[in-house]
Z-matrix of the N, CA and C atoms (Angstrom, degrees):
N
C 1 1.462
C 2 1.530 1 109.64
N 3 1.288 2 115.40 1 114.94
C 4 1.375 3 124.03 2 158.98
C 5 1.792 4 124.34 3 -32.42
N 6 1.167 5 119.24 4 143.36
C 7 1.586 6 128.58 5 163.05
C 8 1.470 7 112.61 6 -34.24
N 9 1.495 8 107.74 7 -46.67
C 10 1.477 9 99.36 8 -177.89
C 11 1.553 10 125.77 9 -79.41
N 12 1.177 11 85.81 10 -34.08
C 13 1.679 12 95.54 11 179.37
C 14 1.227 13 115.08 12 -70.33
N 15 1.781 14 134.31 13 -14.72
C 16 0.807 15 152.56 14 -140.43
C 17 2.013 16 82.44 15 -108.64
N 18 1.492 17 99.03 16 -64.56
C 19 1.591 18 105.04 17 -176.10
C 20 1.500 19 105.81 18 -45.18
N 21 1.576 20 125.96 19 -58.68
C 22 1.110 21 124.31 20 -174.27
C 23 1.289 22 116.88 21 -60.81
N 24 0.942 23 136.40 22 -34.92
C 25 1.764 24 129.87 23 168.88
C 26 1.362 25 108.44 24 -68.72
N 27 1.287 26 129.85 25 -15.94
C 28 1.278 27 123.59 26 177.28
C 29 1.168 28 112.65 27 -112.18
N 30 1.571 29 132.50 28 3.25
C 31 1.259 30 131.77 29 123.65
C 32 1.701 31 124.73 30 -55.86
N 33 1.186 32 119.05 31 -44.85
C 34 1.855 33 124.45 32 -176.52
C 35 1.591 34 89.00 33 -70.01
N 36 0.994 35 131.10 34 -44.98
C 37 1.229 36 120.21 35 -160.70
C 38 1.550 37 107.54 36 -78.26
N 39 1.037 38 146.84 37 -8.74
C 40 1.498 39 176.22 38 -129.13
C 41 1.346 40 113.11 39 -128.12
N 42 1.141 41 104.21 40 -50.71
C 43 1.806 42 123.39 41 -167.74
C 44 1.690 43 101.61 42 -93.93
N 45 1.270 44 106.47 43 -14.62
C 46 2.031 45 109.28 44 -162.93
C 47 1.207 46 98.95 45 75.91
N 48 1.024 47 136.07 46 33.33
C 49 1.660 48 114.67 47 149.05
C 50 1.544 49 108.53 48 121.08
N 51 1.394 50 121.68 49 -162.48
C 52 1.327 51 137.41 50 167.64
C 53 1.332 52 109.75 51 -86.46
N 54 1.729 53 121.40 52 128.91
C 55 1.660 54 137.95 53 -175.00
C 56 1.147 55 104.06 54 -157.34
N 57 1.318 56 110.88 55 95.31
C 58 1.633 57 96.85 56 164.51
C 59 1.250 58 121.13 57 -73.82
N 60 1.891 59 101.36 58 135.87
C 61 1.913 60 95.21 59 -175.46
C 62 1.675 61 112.42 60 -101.09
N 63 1.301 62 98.09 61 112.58
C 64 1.694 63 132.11 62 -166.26
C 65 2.415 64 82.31 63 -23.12
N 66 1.192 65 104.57 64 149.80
C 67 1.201 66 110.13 65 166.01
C 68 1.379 67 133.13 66 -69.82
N 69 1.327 68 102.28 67 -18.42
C 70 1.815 69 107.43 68 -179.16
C 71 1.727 70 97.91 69 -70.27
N 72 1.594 71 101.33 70 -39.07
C 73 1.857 72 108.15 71 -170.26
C 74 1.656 73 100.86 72 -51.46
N 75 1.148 74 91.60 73 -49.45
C 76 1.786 75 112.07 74 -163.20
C 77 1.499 76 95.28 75 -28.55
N 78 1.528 77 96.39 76 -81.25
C 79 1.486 78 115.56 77 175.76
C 80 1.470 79 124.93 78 -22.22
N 81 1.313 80 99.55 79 -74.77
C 82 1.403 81 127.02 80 178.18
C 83 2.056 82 111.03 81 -44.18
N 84 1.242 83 111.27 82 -49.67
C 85 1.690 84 116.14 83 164.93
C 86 1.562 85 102.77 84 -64.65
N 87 1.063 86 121.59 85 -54.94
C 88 1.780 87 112.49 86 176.47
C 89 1.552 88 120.53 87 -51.89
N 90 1.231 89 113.55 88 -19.27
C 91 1.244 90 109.38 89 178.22
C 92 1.148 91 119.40 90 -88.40
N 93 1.621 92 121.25 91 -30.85
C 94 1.291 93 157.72 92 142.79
C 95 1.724 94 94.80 93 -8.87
N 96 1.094 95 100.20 94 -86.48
C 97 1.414 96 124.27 95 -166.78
C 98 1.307 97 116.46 96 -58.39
N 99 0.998 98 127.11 97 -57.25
C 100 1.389 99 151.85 98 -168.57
C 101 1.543 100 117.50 99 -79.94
N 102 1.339 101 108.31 100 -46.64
C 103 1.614 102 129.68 101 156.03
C 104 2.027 103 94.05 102 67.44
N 105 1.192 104 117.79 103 42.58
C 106 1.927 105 117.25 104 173.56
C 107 1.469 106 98.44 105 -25.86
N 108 1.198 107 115.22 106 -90.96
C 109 1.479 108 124.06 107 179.73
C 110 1.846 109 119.53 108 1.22
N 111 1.778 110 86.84 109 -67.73
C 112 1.490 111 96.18 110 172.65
C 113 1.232 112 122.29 111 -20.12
N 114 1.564 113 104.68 112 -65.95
C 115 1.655 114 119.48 113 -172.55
C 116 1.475 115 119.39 114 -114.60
N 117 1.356 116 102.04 115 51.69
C 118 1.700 117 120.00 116 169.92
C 119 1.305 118 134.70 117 95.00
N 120 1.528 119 99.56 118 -2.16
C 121 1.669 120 118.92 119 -164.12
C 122 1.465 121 104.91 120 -84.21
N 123 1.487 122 108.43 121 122.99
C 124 1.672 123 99.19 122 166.97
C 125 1.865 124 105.37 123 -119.48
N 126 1.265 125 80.21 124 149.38
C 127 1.543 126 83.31 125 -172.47
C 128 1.670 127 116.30 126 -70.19
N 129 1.148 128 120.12 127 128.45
C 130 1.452 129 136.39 128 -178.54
C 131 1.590 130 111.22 129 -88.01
N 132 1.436 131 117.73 130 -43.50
C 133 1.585 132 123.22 131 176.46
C 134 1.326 133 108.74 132 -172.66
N 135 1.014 134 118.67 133 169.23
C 136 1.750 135 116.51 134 -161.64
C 137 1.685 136 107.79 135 -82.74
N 138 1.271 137 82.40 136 126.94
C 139 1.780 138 105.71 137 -157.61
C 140 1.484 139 118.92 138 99.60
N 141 1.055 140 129.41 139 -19.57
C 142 1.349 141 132.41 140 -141.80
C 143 1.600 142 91.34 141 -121.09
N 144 1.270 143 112.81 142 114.62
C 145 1.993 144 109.80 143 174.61
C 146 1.967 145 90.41 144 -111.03
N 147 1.482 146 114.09 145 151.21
C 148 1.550 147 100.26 146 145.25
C 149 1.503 148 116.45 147 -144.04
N 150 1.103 149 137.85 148 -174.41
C 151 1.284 150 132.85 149 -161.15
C 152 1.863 151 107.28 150 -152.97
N 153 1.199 152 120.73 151 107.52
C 154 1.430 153 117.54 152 -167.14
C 155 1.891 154 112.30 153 -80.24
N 156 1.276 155 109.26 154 126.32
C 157 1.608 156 81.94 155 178.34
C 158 1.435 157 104.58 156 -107.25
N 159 1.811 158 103.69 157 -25.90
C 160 1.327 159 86.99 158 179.16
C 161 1.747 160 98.46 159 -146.61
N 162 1.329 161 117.33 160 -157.31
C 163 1.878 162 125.13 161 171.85
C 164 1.647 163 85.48 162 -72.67
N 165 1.224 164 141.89 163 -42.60
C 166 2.252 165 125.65 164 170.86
C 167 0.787 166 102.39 165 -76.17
N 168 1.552 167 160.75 166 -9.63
C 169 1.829 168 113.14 167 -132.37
C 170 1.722 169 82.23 168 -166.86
N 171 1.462 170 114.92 169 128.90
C 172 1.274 171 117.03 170 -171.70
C 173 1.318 172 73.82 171 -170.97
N 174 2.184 173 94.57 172 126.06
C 175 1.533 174 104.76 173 174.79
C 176 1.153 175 111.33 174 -117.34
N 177 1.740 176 119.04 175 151.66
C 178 1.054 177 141.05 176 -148.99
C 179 1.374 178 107.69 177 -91.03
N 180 1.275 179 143.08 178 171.26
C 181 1.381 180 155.06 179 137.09
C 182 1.308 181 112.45 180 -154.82
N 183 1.506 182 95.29 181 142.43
C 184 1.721 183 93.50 182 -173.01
C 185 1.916 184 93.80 183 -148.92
N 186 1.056 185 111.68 184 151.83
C 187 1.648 186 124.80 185 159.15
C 188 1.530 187 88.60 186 -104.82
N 189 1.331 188 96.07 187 150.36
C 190 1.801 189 126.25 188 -153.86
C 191 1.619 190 82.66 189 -127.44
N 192 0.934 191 113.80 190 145.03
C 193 1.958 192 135.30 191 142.17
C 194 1.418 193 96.48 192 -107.27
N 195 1.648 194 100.73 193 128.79
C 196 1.569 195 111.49 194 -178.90
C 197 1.927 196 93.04 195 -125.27
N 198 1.299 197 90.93 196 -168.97
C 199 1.712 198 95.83 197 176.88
C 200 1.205 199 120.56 198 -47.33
N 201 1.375 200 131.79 199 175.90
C 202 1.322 201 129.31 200 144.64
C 203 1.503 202 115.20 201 68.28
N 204 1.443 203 97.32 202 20.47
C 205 2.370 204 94.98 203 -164.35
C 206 1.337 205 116.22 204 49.15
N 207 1.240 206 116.43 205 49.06
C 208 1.494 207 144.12 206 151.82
C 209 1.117 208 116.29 207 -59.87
N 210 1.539 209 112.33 208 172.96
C 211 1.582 210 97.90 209 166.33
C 212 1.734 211 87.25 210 -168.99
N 213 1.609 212 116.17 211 156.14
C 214 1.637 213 95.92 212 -169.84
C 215 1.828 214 67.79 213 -169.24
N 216 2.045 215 85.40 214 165.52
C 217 1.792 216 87.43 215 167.47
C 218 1.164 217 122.42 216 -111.48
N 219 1.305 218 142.51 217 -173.01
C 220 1.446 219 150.99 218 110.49
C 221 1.038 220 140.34 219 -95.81
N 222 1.152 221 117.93 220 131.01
C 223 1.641 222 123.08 221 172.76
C 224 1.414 223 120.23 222 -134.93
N 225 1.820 224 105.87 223 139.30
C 226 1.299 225 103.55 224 -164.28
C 227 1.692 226 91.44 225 -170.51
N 228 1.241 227 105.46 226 -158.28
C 229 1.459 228 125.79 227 -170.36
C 230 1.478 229 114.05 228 -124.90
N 231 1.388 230 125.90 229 153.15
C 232 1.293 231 130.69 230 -165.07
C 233 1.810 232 102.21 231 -60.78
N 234 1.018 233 132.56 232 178.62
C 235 1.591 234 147.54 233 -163.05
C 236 1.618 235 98.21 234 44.64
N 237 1.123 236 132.78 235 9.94
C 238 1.815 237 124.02 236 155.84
C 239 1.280 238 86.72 237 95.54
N 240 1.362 239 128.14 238 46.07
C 241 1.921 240 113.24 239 139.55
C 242 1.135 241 112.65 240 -82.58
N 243 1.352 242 137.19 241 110.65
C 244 1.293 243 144.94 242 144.90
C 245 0.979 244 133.65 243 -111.87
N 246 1.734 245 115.20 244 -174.00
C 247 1.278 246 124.01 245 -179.88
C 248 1.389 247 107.80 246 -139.73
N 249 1.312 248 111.22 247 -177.62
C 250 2.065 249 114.87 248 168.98
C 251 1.169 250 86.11 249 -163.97
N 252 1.676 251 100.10 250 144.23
C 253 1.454 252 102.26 251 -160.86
C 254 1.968 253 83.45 252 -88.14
N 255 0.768 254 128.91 253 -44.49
C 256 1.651 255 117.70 254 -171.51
C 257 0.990 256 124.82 255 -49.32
N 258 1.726 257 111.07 256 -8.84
C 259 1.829 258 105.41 257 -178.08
C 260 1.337 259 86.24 258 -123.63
N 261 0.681 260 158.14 259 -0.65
C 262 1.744 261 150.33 260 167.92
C 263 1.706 262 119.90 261 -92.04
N 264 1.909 263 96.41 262 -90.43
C 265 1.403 264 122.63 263 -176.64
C 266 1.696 265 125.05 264 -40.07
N 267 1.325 266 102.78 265 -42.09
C 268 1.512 267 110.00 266 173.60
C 269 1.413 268 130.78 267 -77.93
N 270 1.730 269 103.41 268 20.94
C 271 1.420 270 106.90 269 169.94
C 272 1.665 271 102.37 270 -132.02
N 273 0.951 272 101.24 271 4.01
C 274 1.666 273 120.93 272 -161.10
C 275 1.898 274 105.35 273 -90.40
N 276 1.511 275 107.56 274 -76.47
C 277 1.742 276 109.41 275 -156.94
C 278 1.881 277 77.77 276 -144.52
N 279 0.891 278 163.14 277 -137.76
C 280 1.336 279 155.29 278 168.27
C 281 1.319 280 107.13 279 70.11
N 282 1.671 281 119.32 280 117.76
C 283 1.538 282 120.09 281 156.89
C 284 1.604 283 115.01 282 -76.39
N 285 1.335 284 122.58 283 7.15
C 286 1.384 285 113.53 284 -177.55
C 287 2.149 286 87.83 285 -100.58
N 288 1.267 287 90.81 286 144.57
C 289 1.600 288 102.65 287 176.52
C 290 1.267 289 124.05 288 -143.08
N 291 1.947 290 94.23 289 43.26
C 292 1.529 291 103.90 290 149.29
C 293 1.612 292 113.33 291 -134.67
N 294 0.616 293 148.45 292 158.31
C 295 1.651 294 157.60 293 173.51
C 296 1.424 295 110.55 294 -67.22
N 297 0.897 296 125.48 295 -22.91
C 298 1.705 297 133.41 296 166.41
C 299 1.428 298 115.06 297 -66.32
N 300 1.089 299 113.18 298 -25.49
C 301 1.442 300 117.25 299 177.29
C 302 1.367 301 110.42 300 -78.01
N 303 1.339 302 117.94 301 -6.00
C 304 2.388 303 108.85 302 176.49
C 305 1.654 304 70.38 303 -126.35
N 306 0.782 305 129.77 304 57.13
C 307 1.775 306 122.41 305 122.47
C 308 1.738 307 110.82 306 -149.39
N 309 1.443 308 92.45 307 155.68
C 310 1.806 309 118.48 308 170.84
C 311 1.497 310 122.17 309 -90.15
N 312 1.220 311 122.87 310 124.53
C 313 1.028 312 119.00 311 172.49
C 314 1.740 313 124.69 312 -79.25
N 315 1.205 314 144.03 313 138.18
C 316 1.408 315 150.65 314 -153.82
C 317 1.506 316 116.18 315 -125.78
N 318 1.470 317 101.91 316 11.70
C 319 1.409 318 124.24 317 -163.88
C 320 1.395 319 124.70 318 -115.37
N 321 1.349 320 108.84 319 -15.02
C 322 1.547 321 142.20 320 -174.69
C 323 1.411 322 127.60 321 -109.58
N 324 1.223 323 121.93 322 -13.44
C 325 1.763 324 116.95 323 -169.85
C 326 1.590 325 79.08 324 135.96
N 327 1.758 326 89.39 325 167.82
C 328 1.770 327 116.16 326 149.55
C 329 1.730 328 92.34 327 -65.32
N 330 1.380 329 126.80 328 -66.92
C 331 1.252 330 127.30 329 -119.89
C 332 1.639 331 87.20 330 -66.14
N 333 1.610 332 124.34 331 -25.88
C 334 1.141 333 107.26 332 -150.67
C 335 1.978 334 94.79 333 -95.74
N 336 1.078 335 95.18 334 -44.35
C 337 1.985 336 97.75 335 165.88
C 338 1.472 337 109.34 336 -40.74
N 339 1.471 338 116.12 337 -43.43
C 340 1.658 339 116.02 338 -179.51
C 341 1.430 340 104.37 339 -66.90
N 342 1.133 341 125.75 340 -40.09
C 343 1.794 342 114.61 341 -164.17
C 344 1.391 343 90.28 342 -101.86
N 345 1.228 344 135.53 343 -2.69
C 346 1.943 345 122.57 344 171.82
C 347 1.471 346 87.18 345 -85.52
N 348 1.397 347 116.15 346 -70.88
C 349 1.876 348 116.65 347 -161.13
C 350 1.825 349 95.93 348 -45.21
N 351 1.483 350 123.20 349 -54.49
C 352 1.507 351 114.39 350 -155.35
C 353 1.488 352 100.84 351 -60.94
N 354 1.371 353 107.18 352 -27.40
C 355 1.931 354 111.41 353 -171.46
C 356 1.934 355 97.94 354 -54.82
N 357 1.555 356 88.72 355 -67.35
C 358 1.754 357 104.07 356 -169.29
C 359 1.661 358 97.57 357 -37.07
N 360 1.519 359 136.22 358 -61.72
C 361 1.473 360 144.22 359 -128.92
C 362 2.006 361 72.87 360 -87.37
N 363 1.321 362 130.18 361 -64.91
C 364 1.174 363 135.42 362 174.75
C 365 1.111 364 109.70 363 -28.35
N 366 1.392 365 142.59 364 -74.29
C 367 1.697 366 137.32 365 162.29
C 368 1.389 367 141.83 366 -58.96
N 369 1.320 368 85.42 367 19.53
C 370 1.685 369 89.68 368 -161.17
C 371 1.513 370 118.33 369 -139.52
N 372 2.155 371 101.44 370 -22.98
C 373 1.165 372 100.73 371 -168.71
C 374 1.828 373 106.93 372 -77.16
N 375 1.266 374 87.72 373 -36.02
C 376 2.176 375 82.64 374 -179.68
C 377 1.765 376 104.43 375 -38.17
N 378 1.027 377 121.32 376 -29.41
C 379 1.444 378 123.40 377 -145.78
C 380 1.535 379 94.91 378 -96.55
N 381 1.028 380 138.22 379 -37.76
C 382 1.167 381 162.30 380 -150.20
C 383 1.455 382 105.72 381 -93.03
N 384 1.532 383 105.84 382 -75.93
C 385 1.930 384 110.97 383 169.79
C 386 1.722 385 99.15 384 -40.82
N 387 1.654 386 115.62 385 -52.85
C 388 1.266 387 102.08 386 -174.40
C 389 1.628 388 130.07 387 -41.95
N 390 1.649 389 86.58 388 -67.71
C 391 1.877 390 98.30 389 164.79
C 392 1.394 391 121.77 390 -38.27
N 393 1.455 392 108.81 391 -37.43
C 394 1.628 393 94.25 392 172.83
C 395 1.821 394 127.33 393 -68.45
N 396 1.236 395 92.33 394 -34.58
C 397 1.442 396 116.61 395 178.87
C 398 1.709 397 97.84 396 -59.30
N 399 1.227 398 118.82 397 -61.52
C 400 1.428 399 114.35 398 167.18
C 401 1.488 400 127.07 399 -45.74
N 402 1.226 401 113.06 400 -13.54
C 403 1.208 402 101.80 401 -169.14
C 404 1.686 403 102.75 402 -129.33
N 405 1.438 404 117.87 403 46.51
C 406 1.127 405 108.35 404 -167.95
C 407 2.243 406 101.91 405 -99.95
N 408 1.149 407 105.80 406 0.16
C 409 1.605 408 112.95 407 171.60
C 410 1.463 409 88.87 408 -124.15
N 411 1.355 410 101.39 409 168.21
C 412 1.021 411 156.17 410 142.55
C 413 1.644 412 118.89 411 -27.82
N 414 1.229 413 116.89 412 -53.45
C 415 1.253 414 133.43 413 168.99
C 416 1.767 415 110.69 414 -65.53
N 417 0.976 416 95.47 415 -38.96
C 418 1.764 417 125.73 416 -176.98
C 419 1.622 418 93.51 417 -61.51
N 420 1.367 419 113.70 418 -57.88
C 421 1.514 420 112.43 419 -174.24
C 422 1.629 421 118.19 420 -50.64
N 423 1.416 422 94.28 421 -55.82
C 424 1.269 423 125.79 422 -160.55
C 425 1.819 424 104.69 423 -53.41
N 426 1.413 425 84.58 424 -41.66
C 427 1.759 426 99.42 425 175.02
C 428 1.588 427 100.27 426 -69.34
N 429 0.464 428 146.29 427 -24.67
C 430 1.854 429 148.08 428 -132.89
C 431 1.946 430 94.56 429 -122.87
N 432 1.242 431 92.54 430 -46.03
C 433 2.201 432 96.66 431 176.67
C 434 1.750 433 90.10 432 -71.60
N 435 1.255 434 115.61 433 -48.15
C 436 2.090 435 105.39 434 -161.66
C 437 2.102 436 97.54 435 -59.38
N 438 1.541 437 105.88 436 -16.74
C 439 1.539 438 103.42 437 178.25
C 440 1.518 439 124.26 438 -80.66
N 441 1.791 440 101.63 439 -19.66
C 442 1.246 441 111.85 440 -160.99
C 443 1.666 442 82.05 441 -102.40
N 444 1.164 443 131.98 442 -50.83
C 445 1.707 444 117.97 443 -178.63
C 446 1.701 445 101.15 444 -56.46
N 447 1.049 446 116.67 445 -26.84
C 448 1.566 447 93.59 446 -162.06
C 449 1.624 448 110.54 447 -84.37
N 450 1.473 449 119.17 448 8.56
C 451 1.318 450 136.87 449 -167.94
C 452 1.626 451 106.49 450 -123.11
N 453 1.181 452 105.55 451 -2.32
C 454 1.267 453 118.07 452 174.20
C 455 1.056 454 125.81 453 -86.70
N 456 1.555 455 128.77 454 57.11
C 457 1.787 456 124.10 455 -168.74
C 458 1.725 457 96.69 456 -108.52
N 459 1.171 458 88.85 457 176.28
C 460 1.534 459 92.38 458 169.73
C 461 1.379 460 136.45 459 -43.50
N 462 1.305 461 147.12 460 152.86
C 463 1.489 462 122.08 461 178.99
C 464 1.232 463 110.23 462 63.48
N 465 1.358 464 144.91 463 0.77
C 466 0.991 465 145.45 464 161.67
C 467 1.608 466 121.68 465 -95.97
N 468 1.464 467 135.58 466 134.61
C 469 1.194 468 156.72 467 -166.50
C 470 1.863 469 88.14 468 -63.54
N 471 1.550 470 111.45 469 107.50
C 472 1.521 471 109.28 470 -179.86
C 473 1.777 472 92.73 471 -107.92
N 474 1.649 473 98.02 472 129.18
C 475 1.562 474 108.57 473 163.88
C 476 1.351 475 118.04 474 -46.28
N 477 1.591 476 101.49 475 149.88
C 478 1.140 477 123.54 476 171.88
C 479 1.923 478 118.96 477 -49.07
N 480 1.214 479 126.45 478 106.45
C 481 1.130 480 126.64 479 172.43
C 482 1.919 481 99.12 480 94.49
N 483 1.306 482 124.56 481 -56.06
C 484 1.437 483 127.67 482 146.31
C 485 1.501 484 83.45 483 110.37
N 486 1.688 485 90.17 484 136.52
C 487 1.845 486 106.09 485 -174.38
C 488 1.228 487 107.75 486 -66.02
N 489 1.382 488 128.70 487 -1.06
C 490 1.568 489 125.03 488 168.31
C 491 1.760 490 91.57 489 -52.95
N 492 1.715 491 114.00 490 -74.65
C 493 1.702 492 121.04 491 -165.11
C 494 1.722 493 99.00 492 -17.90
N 495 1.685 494 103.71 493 -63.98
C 496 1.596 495 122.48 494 -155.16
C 497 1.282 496 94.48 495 -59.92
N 498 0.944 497 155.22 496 -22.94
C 499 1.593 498 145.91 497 -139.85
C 500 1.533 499 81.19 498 -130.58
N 501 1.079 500 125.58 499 -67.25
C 502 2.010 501 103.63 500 -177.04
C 503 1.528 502 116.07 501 -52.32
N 504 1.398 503 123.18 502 -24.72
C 505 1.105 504 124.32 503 167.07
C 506 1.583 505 126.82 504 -66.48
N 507 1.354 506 116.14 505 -45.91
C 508 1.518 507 147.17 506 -167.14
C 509 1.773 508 80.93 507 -71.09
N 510 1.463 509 116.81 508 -62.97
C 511 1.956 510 112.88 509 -149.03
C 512 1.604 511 90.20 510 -61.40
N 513 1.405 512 111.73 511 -48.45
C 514 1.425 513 117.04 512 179.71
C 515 1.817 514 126.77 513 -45.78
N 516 1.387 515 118.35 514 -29.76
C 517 1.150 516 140.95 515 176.25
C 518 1.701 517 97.28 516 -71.44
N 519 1.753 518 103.54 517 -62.91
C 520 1.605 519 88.36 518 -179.20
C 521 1.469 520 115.96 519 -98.43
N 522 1.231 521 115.70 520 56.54
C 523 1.584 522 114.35 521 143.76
C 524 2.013 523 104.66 522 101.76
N 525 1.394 524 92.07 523 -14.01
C 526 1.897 525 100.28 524 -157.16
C 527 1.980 526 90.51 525 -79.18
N 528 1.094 527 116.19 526 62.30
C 529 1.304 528 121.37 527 167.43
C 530 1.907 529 128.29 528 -27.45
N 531 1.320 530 94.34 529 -73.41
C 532 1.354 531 101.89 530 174.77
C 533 1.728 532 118.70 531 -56.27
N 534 1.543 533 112.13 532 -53.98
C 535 1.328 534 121.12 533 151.76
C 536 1.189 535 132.47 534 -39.13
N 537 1.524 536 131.76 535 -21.42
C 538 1.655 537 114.31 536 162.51
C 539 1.306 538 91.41 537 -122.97
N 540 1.303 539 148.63 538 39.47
C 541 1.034 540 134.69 539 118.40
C 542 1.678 541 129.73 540 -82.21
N 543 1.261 542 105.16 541 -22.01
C 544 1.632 543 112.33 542 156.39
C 545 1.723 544 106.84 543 -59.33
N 546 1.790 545 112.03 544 -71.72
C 547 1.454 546 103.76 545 162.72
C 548 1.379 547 118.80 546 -10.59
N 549 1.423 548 104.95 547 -95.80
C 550 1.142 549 103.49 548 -156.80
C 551 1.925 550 119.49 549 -58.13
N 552 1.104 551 135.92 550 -12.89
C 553 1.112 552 139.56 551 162.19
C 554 1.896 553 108.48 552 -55.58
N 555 1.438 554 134.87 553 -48.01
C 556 0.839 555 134.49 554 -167.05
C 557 1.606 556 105.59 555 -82.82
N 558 1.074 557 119.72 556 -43.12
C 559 1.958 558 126.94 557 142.29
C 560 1.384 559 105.06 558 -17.51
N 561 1.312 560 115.90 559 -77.13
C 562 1.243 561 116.86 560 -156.16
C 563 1.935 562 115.14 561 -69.20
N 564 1.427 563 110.93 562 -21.73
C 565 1.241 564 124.05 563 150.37
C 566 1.047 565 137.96 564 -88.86
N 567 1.565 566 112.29 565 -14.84
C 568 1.674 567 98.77 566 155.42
C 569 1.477 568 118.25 567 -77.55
N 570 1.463 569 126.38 568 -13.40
C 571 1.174 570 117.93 569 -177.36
C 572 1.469 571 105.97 570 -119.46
N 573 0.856 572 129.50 571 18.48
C 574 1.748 573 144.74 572 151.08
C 575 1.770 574 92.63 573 55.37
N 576 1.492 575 116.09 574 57.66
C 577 1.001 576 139.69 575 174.97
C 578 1.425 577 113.61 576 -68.44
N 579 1.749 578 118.86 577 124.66
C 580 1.500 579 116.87 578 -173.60
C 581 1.581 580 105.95 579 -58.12
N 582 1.255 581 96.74 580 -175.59
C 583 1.992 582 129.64 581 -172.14
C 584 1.407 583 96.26 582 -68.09
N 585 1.512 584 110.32 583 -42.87
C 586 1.769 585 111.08 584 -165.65
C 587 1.848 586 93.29 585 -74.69
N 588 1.175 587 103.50 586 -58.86
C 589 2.136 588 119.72 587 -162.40
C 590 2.340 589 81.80 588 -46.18
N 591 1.217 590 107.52 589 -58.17
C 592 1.412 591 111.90 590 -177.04
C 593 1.733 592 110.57 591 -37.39
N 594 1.582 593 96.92 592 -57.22
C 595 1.461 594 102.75 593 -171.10
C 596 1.778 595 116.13 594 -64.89
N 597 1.537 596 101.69 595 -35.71
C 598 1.395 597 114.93 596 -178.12
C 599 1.352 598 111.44 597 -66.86
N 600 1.366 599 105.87 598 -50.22
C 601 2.119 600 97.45 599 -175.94
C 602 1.760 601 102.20 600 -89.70
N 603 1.071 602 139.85 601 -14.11
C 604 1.349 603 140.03 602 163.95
C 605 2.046 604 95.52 603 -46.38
N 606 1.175 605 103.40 604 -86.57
C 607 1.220 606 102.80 605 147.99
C 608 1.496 607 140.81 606 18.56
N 609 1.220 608 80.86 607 -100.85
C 610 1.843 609 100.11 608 172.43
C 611 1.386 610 105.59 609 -59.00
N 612 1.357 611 128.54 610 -25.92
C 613 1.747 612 121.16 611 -176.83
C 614 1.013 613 117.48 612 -81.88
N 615 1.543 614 110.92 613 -34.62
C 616 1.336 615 115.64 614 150.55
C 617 1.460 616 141.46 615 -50.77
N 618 0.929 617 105.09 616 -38.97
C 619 1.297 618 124.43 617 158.94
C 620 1.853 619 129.45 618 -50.43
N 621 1.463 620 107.37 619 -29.39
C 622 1.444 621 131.05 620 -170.67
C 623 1.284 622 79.51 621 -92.71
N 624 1.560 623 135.50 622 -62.80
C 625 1.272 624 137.40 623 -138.04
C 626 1.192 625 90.07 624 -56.69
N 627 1.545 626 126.16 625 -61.94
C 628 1.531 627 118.02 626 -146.24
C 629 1.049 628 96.77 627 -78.65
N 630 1.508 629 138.39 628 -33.93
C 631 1.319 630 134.26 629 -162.07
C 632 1.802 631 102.80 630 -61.11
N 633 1.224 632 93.81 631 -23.60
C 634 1.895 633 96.36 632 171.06
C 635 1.254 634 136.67 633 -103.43
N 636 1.289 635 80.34 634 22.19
C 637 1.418 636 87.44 635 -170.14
C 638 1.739 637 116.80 636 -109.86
């Protein structure tokens, strides 16, 4: 038997066994822990906290269901800039140096979801308040998409919708016309986006444009 397999039985065996913890609990301990409210978050839908800073910029929080009755977060900014601390942070500034450590397991007890989730919110929140703080302009974003393209190579885990979208949207907001319309053209060919998705965010950029104009 392998090291790992070795850890995981001596995790199940730890917890008493297999329990799934009902989903309302799930929730309900994350909030516990995490406390959104505390620091401005109102809940939008279950899982889902957000926080407005301004008429652009409304930040995200979410509890994730991942594989296996997992459970992990995100945080980010409205048009789908995000992050997860398990595929990013834990190779980054973090003394933990596995990715299992910013997620909870849902498979084991409360007790053991409570001391996985409090670990993750424990390593993760300094990093997190920061990112928000970074990202409270526009400029802030813009910096934050040139981090998420430059991590974007092949074989690599590409965001949802992809900080190319956010950044043709964002240049368009502040005035950089020609520039997120280049963006967004290379968007629309990296993700070989239909005639309608073309017509709809062509559209919508337009739409930003004048509003900034």
């Amino acid at each position: 038997m392998d090291e790992k397999a070795k850890q995981f039985y001596a995790k199940v065996e730890k917890y008493g066994g297999w329990q799934e913890v009902p989903a309302e609990r799930i929730h309900a301990i994350f909030v516990e822990i995490v406390q959104p409210n505390e620091i401005g978050f109102a809940l939008a839908k279950k899982g889902f906290w957000v926080r407005r800073i301004d008429e652009d910029i409304t930040d995200v929080l979410k509890l994730e269901k991942l594989k296996g009755g997992a459970y992990g977060m995100a945080y980010g900014v409205s048009l789908d800039l995000s992050e997860r601390p398990q595929v990013q942070l834990y190779k980054e500034d973090s003394a933990a140096d596995d990715p299992g450590h910013y997620i909870g397991s849902g498979m084991l007890g409360e007790r053991c979801f409570r001391e996985e989730m409090a670990r993750a919110w424990e390593l993760s929140s300094t990093h997190i308040r920061a990112w928000f703080e970074e990202t409270r302009t526009l400029e802030g974003i813009l910096r934050k998409c040139a981090e998420h393209l430059d991590r974007e190579r092949p074989g690599i885990i590409r965001y949802v919708h992809g900080a190319r979208l956010v950044r043709a949207f964002t240049l368009a907001r502040t005035g950089q016309k020609d520039e997120a319309k280049a963006g967004l053209e290379i968007f629309l060919k990296e993700y070989q986006e239909s005639d309608l998705a073309r017509s709809n965010l062509t559209a919508a950029l337009q739409q930003i444009q004048a509003r900034s104009s």
